[in-house]
C-alpha positions, 0 to 999 in steps of 0.5 A, a space after each residue: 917810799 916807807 919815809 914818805 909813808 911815815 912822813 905823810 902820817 905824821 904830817 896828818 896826825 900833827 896838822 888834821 888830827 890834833 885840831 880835830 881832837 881839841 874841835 870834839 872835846 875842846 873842854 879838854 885844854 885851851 888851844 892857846 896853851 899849847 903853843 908855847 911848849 909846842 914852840 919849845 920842843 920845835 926849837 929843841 926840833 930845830 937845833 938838831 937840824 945841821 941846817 939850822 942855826 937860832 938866827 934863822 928865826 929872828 932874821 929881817 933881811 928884807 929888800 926894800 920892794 918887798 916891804 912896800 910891796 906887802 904894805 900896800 897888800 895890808 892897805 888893801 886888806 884893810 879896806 876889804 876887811 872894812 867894806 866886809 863888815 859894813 856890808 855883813 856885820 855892820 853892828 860889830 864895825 871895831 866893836 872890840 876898841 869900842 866896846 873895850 879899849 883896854 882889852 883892845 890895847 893889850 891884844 895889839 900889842 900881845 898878839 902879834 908876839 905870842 901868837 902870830 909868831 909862835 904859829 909862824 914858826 909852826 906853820 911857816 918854817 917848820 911845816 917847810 923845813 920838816 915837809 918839804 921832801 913830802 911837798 916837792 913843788 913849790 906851790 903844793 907846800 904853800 897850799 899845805 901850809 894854807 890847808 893847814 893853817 886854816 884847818 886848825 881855825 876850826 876851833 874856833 867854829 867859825 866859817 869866816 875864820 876857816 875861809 879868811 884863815 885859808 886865804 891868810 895861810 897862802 899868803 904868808 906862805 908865799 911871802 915865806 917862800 919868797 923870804 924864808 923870814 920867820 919875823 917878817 911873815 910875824 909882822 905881817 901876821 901880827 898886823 893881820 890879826 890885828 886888822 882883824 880885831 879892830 876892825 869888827 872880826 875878832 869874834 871868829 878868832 876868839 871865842 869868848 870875845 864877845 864877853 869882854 865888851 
């Protein structure tokens, strides 16, 4: 019981408490510089666990229905996303592409590797390996992974950003309990947040977008 205790404080410390902290004085670093020594002391993290060997993290041993299956989820997303800004910010439709191409360019291909799976490695494979015992049910550790996925987009001061954050965090933490792949759950994030940034969102995942086009 006193395991779980320290495991729970730990758990909110690391997930609420240090995106709180960057919220009430964002002034004090850039959110992205932490992910690549966060991800650097995950794998010092990981190569102690008995369990867990480097290749876990770069394995794609994907049937061939799941593929298709989350293809079709991403033409759907991709539509939605589409219809969503036509409706409520049809003045920002690819505003970034259109406003700056190379900007637009750099994040495509940038994105999904140093960012989409940096955070899947945190909120993916070590939120499940690290938590699993304080989560027991299958679908409590998914919705913990969607939680806290979507809290730390407060950063970003945008309720678009925390609701879609919400919905992508349970998504890909359900196609991760399904796969335990961290590289298929980048792509998909990877392609997301690209959808997101052409297709006129990205102002609720970047703060300072906005001075770029």
């Amino acid at each position: 019981m006193l395991k779980k205790i320290i495991l729970a404080i730990e758990f909110t410390i690391l997930f609420f408490g240090v995106p709180l902290f960057i919220f009430f004085d964002k002034n004090i670093i850039h959110p992205s510089s932490l992910v690549l020594p966060v991800i650097i002391g995950l794998i010092l993290y990981f190569r102690k666990q008995k369990d867990f060997h480097l290749g876990d993290l770069v394995r794609l041993n994907i049937s061939k229905q799941m593929w298709i299956r989350q293809i079709v989820v991403l033409i759907i997303i991709a539509l939605f996303l589409t219809g969503f800004v036509l409706v409520f910010e049809p003045e920002n439709l690819f505003n970034l592409p259109k406003g700056n191409i190379l900007i637009w360019g750099v994040l495509m291909l940038l994105y999904p590797v140093f960012s989409a799976y940096g955070q899947e490695i945190i909120f993916r494979k070590f939120l499940f390996m690290r938590y699993r015992s304080l989560f027991q049910n299958r679908w409590l550790l998914i919705f913990a992974s969607g939680v806290t996925f979507s809290f730390v987009h407060i950063i970003f001061f945008s309720v678009i950003s925390i609701i879609f954050s919400f919905v992508a965090g349970v998504y890909l933490a359900w196609v991760y309990s399904r796969t335990e792949s961290v590289l298929f759950n980048a792509i998909l994030h990877g392609v997301l947040g690209d959808l997101v940034f052409t297709f006129g969102l990205g102002q609720h995942f970047w703060v300072d977008m906005m001075k770029w086009l």
